[in-house]
C-alpha positions in Angstrom: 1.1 22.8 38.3 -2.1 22.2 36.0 -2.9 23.8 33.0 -6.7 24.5 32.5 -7.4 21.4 30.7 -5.8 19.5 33.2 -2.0 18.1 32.2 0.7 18.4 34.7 3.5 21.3 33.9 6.6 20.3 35.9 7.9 17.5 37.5 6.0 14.2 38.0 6.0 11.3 39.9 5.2 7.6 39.2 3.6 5.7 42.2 1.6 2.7 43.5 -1.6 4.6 45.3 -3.8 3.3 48.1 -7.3 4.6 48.0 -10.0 2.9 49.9 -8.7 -0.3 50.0 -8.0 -0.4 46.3 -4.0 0.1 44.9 -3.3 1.4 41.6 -0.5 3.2 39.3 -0.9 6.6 39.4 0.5 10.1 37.9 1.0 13.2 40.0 2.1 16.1 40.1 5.8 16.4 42.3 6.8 19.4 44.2 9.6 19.8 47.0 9.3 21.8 50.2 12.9 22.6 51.4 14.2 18.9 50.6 11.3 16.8 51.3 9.3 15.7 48.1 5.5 15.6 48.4 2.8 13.8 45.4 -0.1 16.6 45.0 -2.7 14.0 44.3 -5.5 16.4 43.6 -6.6 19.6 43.7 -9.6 21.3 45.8 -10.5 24.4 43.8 -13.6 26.5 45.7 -14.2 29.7 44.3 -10.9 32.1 44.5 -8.5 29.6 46.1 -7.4 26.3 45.3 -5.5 24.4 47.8 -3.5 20.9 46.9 -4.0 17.8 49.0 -0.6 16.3 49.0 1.5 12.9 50.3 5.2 13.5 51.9 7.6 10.9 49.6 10.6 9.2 51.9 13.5 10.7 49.2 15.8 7.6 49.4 12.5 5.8 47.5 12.4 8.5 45.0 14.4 8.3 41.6 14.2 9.6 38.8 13.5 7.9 35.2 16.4 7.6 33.0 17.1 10.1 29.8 13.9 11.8 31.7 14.7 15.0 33.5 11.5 15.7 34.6 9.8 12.4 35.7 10.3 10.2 39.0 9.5 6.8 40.3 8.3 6.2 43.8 9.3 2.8 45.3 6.4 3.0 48.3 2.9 2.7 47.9 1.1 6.0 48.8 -1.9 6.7 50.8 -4.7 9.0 50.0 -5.9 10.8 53.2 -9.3 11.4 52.6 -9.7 7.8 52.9 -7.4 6.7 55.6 -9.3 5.4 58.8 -9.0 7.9 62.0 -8.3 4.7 63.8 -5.4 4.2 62.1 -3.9 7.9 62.5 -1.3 7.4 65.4 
């Protein structure tokens, strides 16, 4: 979760991101449905709802940072999927 002036409440996770050809560290918001772990790399907020574009995380790459409860490294490069080819989509 976001506060208004945008910092991450709650868990986070460390990762290597793929956008448009270009990879780069990144910082994002962590969340788990049931036990599969998903990055919420950003947020699309149209008047009254907000809904999070999100990236499922394989859990045996995921672990968390030492003496840090709340902070996790990713081992995979993620992909962001408002830029992944259709051609591509199996």
């Amino acid at each position: 979760m976001r506060t208004l002036s945008g910092r991450i409440v709650g868990p986070k996770v460390i990762h290597r991101h793929s956008m448009d050809g270009q990879v780069f560290c990144c910082v994002s918001e962590l969340t788990f449905v049931g036990d599969v772990p998903f990055a919420i790399i950003h947020w699309i907020n149209s008047p009254g709802v907000s809904a999070p574009i999100t990236v499922p995380l394989e859990k045996e790459n995921l672990r968390r940072a030492a003496g840090r409860k709340s902070i996790y490294f990713y081992a995979e490069v993620t992909t962001d999927p408002r830029y992944v080819n259709e051609a591509e989509i199996p």
